[in-house]
DRENKEGU-761866 format. One record per residue (C-alpha): x, y, z. Coordinates in pm, 1 decimal. Last residue first. Example, Ala and Ser with C-alpha at 12.3 -4.5 7.8 and 13.67 -1.06 7.14 Angstrom:
BEGIN
GUTOR | px | py | pz
GUTOR | 1367.0 | -106.0 | 714.0
GUTOR | 1230.0 | -450.0 | 780.0
//
This chain:
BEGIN
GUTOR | px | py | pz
GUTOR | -1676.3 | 522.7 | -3308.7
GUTOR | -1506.8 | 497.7 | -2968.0
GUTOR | -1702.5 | 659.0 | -2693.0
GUTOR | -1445.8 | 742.3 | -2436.3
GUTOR | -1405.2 | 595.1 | -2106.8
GUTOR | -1063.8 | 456.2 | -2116.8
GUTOR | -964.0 | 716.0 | -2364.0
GUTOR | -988.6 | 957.3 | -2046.9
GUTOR | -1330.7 | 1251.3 | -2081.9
GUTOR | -1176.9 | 1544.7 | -1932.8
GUTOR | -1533.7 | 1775.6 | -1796.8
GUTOR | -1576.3 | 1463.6 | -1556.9
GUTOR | -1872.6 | 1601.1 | -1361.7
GUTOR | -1707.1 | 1355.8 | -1025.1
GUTOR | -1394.3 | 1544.9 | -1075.3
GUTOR | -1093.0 | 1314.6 | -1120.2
GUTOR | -936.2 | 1215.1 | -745.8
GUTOR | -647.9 | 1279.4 | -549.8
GUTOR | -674.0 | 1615.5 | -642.3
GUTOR | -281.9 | 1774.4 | -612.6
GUTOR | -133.6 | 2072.0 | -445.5
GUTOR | -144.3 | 1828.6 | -55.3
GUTOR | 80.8 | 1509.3 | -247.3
GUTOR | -170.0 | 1215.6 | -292.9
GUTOR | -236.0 | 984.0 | -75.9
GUTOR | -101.8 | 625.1 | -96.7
GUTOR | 250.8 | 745.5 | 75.7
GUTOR | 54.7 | 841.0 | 384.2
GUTOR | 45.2 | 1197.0 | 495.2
GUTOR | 278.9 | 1332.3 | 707.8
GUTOR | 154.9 | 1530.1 | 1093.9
GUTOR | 456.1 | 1426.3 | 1247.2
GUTOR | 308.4 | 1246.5 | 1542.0
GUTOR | 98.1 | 1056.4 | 1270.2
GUTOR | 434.6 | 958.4 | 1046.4
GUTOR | 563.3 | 785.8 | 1356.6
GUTOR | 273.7 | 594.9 | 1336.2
GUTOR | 250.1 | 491.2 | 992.0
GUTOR | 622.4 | 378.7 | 1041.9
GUTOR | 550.6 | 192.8 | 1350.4
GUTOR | 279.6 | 8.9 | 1177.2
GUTOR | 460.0 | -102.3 | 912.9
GUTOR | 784.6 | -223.9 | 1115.7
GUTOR | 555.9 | -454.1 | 1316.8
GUTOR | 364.0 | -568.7 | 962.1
GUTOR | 695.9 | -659.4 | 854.5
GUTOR | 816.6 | -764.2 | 1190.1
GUTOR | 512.1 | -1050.6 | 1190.4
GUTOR | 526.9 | -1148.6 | 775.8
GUTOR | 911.9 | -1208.5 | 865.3
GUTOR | 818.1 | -1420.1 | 1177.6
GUTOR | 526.1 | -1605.9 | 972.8
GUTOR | 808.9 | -1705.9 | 707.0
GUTOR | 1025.8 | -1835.1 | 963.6
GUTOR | 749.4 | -2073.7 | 1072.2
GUTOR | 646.0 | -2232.8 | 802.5
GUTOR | 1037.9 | -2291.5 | 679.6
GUTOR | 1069.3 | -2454.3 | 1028.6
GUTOR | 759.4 | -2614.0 | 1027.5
GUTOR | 831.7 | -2745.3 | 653.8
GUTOR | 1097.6 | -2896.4 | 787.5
GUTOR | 1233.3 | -3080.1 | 466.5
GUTOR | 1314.8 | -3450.5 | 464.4
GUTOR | 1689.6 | -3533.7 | 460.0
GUTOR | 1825.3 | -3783.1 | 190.8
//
C-alpha cells in the first residue's frame, strides 16, 4: 500500500488558507474605495449596540424569581 504525503496534503491546505486570506483582503479593500461598510457592522438606520442605560432589560439578564 502507498504511504500518504502528508507534505503534499500539508501543503495544499496552506495554499487554500493563502488565496483565502488573498481574496479577503482584496474584498475589504475594494469595499474601502467604495466607501461600504463591512458585513460585521451593522446596516447605517440601525444601533449596533444596546444602550449602555439598558431601559429593555433581555431575558438573558433578567432577574428570574
Amino acid at each position: 500500500m502507498a504511504k500518504p504525503n502528508y507534505q503534499y496534503e500539508k501543503r495544499a491546505k496552506e495554499l487554500a488558507k493563502k488565496k483565502k486570506k488573498e481574496e479577503k483582503l482584496r474584498r475589504k479593500q475594494d469595499n474601502a474605495q467604495r466607501g461600504v461598510n463591512d458585513v460585521d457592522e451593522a446596516p447605517a438606520g440601525e444601533p449596533a449596540e444596546a444602550p449602555a442605560g439598558g431601559a429593555e432589560a433581555s431575558p438573558e439578564t433578567a432577574p428570574q424569581a
